[in-house]
Backbone as CSV, one residue per row, in Angstrom:
resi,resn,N_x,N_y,N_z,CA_x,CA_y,CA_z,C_x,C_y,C_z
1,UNK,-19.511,5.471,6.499,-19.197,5.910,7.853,-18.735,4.739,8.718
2,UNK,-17.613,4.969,9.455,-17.423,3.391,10.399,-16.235,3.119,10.243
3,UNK,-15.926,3.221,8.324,-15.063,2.301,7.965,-13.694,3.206,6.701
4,UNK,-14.042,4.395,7.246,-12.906,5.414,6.282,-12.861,6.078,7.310
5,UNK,-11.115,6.646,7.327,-10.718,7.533,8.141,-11.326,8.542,7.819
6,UNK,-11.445,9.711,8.873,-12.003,11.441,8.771,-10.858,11.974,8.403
7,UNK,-11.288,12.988,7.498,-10.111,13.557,7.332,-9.094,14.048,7.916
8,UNK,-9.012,14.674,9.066,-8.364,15.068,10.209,-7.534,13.938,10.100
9,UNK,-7.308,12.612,10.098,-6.535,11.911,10.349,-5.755,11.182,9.025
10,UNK,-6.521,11.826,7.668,-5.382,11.280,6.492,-4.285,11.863,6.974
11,UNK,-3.043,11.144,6.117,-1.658,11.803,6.181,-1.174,10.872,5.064
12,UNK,-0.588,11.790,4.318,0.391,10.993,3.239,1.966,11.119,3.619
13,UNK,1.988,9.866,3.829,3.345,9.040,4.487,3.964,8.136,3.575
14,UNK,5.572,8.965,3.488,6.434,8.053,2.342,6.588,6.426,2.815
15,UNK,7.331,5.617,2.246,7.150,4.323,2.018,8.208,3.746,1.117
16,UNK,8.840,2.741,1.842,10.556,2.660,1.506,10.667,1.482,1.620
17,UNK,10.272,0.585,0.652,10.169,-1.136,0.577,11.007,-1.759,-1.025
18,UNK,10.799,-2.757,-0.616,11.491,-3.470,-1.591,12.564,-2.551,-2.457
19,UNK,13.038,-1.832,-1.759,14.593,-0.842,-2.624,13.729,0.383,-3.720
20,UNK,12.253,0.412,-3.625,11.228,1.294,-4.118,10.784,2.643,-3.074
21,UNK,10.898,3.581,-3.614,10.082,5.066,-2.939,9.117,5.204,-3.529
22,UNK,7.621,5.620,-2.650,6.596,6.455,-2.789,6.006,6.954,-1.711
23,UNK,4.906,6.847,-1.497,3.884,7.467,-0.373,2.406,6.933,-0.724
24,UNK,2.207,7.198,0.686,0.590,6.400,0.608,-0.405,7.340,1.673
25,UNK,-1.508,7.721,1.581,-2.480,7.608,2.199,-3.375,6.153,2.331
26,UNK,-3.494,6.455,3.817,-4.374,4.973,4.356,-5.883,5.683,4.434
27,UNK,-6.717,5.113,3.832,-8.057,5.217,3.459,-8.788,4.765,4.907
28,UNK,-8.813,3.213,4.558,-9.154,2.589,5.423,-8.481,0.928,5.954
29,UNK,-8.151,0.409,7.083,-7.182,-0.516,7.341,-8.070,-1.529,8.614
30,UNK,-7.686,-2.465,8.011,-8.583,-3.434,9.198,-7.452,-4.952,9.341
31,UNK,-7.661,-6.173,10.187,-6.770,-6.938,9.919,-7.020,-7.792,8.423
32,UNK,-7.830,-7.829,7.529,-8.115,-8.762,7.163,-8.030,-7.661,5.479
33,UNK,-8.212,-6.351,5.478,-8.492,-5.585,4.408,-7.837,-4.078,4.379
34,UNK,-7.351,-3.491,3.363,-7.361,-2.008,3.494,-7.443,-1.412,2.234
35,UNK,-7.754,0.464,2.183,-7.857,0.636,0.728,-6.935,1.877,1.069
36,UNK,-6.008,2.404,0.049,-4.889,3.659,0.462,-4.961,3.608,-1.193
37,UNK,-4.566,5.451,-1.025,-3.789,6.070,-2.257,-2.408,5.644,-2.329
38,UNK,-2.109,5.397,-3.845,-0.161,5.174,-3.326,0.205,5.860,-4.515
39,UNK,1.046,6.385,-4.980,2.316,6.448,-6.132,3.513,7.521,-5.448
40,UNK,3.946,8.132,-7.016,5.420,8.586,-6.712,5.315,9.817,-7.965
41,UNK,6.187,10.606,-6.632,5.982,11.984,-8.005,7.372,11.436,-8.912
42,UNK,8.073,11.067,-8.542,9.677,11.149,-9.386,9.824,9.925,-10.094
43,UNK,9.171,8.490,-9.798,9.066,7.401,-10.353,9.908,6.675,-9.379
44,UNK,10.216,4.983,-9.340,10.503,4.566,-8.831,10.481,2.777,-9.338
45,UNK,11.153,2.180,-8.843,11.618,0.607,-9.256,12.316,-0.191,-7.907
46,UNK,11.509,-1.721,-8.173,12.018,-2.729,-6.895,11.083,-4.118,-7.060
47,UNK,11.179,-4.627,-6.055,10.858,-5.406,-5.348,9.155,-5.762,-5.154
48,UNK,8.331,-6.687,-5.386,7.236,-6.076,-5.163,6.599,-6.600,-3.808
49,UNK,7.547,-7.181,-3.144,7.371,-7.821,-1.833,6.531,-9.365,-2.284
50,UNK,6.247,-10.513,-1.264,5.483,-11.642,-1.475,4.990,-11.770,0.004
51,UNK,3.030,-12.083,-0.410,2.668,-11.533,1.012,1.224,-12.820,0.604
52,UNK,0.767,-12.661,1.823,-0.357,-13.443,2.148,-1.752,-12.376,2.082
53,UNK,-1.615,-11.839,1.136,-2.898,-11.056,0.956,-3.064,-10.885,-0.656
54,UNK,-3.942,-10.829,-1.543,-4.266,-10.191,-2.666,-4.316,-9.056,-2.527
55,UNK,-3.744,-8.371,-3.738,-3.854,-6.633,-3.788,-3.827,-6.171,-5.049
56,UNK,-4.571,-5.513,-5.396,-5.207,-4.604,-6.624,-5.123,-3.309,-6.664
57,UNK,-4.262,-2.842,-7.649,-3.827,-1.199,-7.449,-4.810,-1.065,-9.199
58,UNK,-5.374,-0.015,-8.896,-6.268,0.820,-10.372,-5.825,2.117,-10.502
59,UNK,-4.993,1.904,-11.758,-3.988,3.409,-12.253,-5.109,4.382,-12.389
60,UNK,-4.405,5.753,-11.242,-5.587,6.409,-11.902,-4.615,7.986,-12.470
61,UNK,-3.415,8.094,-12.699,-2.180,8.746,-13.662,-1.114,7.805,-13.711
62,UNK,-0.019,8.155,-14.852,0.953,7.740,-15.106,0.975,6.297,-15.459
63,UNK,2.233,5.637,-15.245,1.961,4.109,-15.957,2.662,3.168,-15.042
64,UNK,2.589,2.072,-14.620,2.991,0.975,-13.926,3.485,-0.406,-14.752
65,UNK,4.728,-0.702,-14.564,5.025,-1.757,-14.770,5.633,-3.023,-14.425
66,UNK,5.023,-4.108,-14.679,5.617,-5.473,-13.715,5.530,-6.178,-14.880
67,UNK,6.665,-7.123,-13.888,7.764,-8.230,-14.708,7.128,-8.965,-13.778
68,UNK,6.532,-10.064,-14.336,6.246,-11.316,-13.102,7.272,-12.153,-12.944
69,UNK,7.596,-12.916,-12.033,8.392,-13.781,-11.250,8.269,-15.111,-12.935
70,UNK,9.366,-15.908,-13.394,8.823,-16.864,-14.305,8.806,-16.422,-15.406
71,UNK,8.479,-15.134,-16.036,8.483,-14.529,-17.338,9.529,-13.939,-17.782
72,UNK,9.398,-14.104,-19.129,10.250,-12.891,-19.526,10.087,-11.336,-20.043
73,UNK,9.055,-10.816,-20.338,8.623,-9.571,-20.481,7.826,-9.371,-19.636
74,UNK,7.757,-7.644,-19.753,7.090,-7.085,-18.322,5.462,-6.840,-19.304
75,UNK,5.084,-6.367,-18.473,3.966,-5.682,-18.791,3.186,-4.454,-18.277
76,UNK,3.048,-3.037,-19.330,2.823,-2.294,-18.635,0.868,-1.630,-18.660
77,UNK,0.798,-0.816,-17.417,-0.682,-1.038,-17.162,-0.469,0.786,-17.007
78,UNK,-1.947,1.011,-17.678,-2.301,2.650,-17.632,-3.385,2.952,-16.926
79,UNK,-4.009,4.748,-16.972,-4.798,4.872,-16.038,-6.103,4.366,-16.691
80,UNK,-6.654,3.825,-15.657,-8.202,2.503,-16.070,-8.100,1.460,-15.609
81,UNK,-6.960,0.333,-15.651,-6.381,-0.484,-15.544,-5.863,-0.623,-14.068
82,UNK,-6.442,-2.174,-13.946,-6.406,-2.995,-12.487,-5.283,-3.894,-12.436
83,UNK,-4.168,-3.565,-11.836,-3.129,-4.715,-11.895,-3.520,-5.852,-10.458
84,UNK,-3.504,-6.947,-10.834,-3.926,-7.861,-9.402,-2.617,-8.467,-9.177
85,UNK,-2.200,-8.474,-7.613,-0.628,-9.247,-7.026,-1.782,-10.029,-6.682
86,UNK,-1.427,-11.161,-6.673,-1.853,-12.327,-6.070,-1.240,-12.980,-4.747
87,UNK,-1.882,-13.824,-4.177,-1.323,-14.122,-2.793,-0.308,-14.991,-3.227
88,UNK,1.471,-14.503,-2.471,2.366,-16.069,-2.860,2.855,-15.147,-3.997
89,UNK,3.021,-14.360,-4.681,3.936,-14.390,-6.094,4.773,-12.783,-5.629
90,UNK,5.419,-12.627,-6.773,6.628,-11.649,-6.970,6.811,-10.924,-8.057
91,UNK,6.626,-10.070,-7.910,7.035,-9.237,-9.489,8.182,-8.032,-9.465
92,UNK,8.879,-7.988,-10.634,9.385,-6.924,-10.495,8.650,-5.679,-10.689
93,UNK,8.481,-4.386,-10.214,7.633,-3.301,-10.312,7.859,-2.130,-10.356
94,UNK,8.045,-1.364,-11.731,8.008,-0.042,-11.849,7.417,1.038,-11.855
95,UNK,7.278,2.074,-11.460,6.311,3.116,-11.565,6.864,4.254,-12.448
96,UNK,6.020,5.235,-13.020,6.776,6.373,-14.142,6.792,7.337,-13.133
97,UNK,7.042,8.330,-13.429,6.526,9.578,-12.203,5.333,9.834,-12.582
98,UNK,4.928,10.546,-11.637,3.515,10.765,-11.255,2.645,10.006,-11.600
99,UNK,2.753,8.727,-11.175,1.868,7.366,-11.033,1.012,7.505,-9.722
100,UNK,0.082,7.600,-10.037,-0.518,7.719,-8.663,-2.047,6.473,-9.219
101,UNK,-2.353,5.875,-7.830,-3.054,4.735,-8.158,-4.302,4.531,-6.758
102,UNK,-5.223,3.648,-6.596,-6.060,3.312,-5.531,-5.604,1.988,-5.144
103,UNK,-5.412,1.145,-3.768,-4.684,0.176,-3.913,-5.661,-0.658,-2.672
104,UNK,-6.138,-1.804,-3.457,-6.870,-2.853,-2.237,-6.178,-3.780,-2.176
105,UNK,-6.295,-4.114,-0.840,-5.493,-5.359,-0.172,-6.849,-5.886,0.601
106,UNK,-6.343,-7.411,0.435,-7.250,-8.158,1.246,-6.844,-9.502,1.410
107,UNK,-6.442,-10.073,2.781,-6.179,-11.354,3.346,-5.641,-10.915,4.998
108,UNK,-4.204,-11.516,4.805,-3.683,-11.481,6.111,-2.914,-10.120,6.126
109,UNK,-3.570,-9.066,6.968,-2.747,-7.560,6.188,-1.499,-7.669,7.106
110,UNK,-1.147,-7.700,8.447,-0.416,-7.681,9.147,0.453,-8.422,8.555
111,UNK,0.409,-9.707,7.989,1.856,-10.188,7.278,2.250,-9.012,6.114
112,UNK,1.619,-8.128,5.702,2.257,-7.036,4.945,3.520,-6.194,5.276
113,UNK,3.248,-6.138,6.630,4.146,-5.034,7.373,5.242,-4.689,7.106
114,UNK,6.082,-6.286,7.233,7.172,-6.275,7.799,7.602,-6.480,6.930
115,UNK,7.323,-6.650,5.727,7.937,-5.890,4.058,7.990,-4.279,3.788
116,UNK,6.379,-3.870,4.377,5.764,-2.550,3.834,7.403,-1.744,4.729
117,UNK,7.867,-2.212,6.010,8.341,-1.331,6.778,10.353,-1.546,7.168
118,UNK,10.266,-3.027,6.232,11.951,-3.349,6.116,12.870,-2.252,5.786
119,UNK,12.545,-1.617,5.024,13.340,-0.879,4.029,13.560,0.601,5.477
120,UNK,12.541,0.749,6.075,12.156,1.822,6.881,13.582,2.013,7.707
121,UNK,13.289,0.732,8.642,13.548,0.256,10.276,15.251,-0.530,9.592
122,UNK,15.454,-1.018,8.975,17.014,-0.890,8.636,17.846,-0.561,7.515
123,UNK,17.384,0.596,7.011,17.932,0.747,5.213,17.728,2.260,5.956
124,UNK,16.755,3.097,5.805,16.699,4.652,6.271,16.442,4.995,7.175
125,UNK,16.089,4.220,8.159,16.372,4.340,9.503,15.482,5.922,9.917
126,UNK,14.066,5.756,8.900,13.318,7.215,9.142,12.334,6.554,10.332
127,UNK,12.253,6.941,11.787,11.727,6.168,12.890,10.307,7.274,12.890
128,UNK,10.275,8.864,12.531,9.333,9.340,11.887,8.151,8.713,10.948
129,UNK,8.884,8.287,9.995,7.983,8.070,8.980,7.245,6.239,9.656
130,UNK,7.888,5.553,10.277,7.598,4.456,10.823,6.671,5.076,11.801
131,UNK,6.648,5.501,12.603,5.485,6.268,13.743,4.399,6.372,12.958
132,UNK,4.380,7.263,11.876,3.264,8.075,10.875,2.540,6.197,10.676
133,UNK,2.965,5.466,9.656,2.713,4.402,9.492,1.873,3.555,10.253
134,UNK,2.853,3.447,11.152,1.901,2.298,12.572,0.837,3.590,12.754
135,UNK,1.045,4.545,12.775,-0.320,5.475,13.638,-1.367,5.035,12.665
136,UNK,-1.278,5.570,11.141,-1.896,5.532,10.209,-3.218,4.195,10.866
137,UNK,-2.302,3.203,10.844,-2.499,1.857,10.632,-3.475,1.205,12.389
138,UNK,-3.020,2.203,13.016,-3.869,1.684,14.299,-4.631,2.021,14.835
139,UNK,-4.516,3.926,13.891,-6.284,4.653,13.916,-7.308,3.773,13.021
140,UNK,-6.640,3.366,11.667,-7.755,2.364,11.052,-8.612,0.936,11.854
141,UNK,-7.320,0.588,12.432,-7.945,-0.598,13.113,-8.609,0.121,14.658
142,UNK,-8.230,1.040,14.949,-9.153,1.333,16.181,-10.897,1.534,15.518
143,UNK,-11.122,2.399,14.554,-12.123,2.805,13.823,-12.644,1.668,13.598
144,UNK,-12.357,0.344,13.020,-13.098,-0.820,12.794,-13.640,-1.416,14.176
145,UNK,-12.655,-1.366,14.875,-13.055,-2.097,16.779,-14.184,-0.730,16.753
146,UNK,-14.220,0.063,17.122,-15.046,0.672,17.518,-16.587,1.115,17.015
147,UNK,-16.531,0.811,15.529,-17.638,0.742,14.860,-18.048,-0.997,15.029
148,UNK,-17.471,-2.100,15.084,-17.799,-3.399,15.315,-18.608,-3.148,16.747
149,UNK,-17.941,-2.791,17.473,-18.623,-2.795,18.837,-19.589,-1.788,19.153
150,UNK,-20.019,-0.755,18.499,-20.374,0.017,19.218,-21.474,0.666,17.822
151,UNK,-21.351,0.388,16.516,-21.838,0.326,15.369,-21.695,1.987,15.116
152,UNK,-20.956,2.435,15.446,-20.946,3.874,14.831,-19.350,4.732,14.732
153,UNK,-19.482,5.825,14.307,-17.967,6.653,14.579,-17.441,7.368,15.771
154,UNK,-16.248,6.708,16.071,-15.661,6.983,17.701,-15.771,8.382,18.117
């Protein structure tokens, strides 16, 4: 309690980064941490962004695959399986369809953004799906201020 959105306020909101489509539910979002559902019903391939946070997606259908930055073969990960981005690196990253996964982030989340939302704000120009996003993202952080201060649910 405190620290996951109520349901009333999930929303699964597409997500248009690194030249990749899916969608995400935001779980829970704070500056420093967050946990969201992500995949793709149709599959998808890109970019895997390079960010100042660690993040750990755990397949829980379909299959995921990354090419790290430096290598030459990819490697692919099934449902069970914890892929870790590390803070600072790059991979190339595929998804199959219906990959659907649990995804933790944790460091500087706000330097995420402006990867998570490039593709949004000048490639599809969906100012919708950017609203959904920041909302997502500022009911989480209101929910943390307000359980920090006040130790309970707003």
């Amino acid at each position: 309690p405190g620290h996951v959105l109520p349901d009333e306020e999930l929303q699964w909101v597409f997500v248009n980064a690194g030249g990749w489509m899916g969608a995400m539910c935001l779980l829970h979002a704070s500056l420093s941490e967050y946990v969201l559902l992500f995949g793709t019903a149709l599959g998808s391939r890109g970019h895997s962004g390079r960010y100042w946070a660690e993040i750990s997606d755990t397949i829980i259908s379909g299959t995921f695959h990354q090419w790290r930055e430096g290598t030459t073969k990819s490697e692919v990960f099934y449902p069970g399986e914890t892929v870790v981005h590390g803070p600072g690196e790059a991979t190339a990253v595929e998804w199959g369809p219906n990959t659907w996964m649990v995804e933790y982030g944790r460091g500087v989340i706000p330097s995420t953004l402006a990867f998570a939302l490039a593709d949004t704000v000048f490639s599809t120009q969906d100012f919708l799906t950017l609203f959904y996003t920041l909302r997502s993202y500022a009911r989480g952080l209101r929910l943390e201020l307000t359980t920090y201060l006040f130790g309970q649910d707003p």
